[in-house]
C-alpha positions as CSV (number, residue, x, y, z in Angstrom):
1,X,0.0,0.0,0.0
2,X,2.2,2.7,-1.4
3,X,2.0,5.3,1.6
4,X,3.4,2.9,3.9
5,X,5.6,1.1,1.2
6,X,8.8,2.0,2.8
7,X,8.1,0.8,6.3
8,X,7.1,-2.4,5.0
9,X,10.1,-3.2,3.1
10,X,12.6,-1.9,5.5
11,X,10.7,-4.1,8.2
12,X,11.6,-7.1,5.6
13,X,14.6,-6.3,4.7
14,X,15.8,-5.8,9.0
15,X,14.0,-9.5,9.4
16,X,15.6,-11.3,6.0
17,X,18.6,-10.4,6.4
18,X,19.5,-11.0,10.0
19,X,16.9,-14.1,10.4
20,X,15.9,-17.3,9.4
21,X,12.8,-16.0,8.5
22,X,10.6,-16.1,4.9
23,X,8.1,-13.0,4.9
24,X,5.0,-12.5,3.0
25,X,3.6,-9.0,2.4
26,X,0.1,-8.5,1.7
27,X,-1.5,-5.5,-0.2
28,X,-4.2,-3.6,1.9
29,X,-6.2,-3.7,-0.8
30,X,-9.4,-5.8,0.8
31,X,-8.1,-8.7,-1.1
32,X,-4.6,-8.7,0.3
33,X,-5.7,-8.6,4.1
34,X,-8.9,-11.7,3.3
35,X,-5.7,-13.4,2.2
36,X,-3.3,-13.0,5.1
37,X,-6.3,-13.7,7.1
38,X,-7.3,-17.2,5.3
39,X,-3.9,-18.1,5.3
40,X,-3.0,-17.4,9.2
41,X,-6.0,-20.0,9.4
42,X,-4.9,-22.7,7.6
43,X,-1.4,-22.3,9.7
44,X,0.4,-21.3,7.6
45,X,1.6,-17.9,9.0
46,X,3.9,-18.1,12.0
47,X,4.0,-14.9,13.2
48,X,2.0,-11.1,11.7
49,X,2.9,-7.5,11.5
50,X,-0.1,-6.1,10.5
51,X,1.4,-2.7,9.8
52,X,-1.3,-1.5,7.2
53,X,-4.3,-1.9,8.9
54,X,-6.5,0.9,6.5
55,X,-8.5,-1.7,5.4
56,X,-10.2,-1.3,8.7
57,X,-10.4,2.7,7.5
58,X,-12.7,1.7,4.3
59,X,-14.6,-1.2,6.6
60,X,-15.9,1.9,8.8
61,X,-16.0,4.9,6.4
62,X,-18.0,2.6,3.3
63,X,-14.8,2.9,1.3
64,X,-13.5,0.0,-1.6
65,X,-10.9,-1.5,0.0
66,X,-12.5,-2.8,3.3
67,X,-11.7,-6.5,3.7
68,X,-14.8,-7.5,6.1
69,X,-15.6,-7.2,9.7
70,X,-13.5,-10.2,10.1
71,X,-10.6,-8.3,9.5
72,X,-7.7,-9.2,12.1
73,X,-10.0,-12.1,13.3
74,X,-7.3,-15.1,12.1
75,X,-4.2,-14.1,14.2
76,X,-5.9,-13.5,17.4
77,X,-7.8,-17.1,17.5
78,X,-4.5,-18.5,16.6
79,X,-2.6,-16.9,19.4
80,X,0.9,-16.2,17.2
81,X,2.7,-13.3,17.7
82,X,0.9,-10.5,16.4
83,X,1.9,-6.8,15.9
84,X,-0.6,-4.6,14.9
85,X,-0.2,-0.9,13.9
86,X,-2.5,2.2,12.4
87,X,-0.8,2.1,9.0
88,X,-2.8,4.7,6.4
89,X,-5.5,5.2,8.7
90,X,-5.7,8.5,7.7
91,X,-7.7,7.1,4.8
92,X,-10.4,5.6,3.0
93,X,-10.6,4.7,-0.7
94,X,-12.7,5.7,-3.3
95,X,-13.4,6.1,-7.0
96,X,-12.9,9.1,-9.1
97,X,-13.3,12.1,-7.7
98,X,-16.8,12.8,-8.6
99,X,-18.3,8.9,-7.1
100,X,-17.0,10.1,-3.4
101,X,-20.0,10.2,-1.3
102,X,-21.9,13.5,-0.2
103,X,-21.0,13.0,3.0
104,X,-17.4,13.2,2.2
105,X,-17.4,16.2,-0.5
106,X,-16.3,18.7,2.1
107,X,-13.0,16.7,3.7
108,X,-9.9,16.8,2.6
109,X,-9.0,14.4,-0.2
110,X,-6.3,13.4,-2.2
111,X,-6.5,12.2,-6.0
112,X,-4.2,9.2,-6.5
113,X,-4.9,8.4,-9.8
114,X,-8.1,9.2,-12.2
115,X,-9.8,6.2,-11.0
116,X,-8.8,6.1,-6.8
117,X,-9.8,9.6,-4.4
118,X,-8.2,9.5,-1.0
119,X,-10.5,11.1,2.1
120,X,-9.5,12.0,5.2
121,X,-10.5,9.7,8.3
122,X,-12.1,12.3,11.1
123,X,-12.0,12.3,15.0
124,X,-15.1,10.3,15.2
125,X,-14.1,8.1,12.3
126,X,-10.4,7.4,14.0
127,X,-12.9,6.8,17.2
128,X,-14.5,4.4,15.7
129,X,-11.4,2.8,13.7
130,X,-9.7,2.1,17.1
131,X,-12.8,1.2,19.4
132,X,-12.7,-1.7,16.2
133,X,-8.9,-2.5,16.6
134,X,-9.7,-2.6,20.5
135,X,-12.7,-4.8,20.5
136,X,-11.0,-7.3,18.4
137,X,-7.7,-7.5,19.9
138,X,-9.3,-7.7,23.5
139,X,-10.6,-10.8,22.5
140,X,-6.8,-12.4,21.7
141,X,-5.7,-15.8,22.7
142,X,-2.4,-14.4,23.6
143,X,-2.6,-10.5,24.6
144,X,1.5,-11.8,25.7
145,X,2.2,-11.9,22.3
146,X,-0.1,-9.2,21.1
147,X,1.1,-5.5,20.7
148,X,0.1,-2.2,19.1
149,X,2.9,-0.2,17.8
150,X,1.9,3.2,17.8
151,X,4.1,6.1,14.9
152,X,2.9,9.0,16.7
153,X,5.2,11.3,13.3
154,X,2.0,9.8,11.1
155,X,0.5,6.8,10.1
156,X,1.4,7.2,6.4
157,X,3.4,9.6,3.9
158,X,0.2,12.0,3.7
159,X,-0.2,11.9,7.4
160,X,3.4,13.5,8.5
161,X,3.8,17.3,9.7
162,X,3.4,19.2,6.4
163,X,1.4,16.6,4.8
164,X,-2.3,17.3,3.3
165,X,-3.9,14.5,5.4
166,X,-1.8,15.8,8.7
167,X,-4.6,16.0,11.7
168,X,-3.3,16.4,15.2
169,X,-7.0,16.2,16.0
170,X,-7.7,13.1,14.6
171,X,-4.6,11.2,15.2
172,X,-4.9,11.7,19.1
173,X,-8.1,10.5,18.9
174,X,-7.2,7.4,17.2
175,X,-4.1,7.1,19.4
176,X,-6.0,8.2,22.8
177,X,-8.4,5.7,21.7
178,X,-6.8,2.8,21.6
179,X,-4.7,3.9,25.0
180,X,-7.7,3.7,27.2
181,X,-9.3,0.6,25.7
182,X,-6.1,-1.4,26.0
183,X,-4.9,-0.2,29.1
184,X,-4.8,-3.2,31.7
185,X,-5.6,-5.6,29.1
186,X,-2.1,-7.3,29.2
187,X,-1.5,-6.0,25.8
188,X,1.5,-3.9,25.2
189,X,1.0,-0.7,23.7
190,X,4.6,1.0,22.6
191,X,4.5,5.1,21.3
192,X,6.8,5.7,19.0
193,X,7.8,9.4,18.0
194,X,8.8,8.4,14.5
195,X,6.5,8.3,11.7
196,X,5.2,4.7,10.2
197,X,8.2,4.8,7.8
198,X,10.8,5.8,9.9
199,X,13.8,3.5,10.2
200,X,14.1,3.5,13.5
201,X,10.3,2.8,14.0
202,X,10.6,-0.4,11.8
203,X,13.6,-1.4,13.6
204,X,12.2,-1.5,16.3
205,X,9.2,-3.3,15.2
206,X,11.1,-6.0,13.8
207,X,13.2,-6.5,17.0
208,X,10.1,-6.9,18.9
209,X,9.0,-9.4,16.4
210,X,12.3,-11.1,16.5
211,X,11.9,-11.3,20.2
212,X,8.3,-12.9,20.8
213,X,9.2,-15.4,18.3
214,X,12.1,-16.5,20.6
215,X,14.4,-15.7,17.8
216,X,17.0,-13.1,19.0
217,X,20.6,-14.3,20.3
């Protein structure tokens, strides 16, 4: 999913190269997260970082890339180690400019192409978005090897200071959000101050990886 493109493959690259590990990278298309999500149950996932969770974004907003209301469902009923994060949350997908619902005309939006118009997730949508996350990952097998990972710089290239889906507003709400619901849960929330492709923020999601699946020396 290009705006979070670069945190993904620095995330493989970091595991790859230092680790007996094969990756699999899924685009958060709809399509690509019903896949990871079939596969995870037929065991044949060992471990998720479920960086780009925006299909979550269109599942709430009514946007074309939502991959169900089952979405995150497979890892947490398999209990495997399982990092989730609020990658492109800062947007839904839609057709061309002129299909974007009413309701949606006056936010920001981004044109990615002639056929696919970007809008801006709200407060109440990012509400929503992580009251979702919450609910499901509450409900984990594991909430040890459960985390949420947390780029407080943005949660895709639009998203960063400068950028024309930046929202202080309704990243703290998505953040703040899923704060309260988790806290006392046993589930590990970690802030980071980088953005969701910042080096250091995928280093540090791949150690943590690396270290609930018993890997590190």
């Amino acid at each position: 999913f290009g705006v979070t493109t670069p945190g993904v493959d620095a995330i493989r690259s970091l595991l790859e190269s230092r680790f007996p590990i094969e990756t699999y990278v899924f685009h958060a298309t709809g399509h690509g997260g019903r896949a990871m999500e079939r596969l995870i149950r037929n065991r044949q996932i060992d471990a998720v970082i479920d960086l780009t969770t925006t299909e979550i974004c269109d599942f709430i907003m009514g946007g074309q890339m939502s991959a169900g209301d089952e979405r995150l469902d497979a890892a947490i009923e398999a209990g495997i180690p399982n990092i989730v994060s609020l990658g492109a949350l800062d947007m839904a997908n839609f057709g061309p400019k002129a299909s974007v619902p009413a309701k949606y005309q006056h936010r920001r939006q981004v044109e990615h192409n002639p056929i696919v118009t970007l809008v801006r997730s709200s407060e109440s949508d990012c509400k929503s978005i992580a009251e979702f996350i919450c609910d499901k990952l509450k409900a984990s097998k594991n909430t040890a090897l459960t985390q949420v990972w947390i780029p407080k710089g943005g949660v895709s290239m639009l998203a960063v200071p400068g950028g024309p889906f930046y929202d202080e507003a309704a990243d703290a709400a998505l953040f703040d959000t899923i704060k309260a619901n988790l806290a006392h849960t046993g589930i590990k929330v970690v802030e980071e101050p980088g953005h969701v492709n910042d080096l250091q923020f995928a280093t540090h999601v791949a150690e943590a990886l690396v270290e609930m699946m018993q890997l590190a020396h």
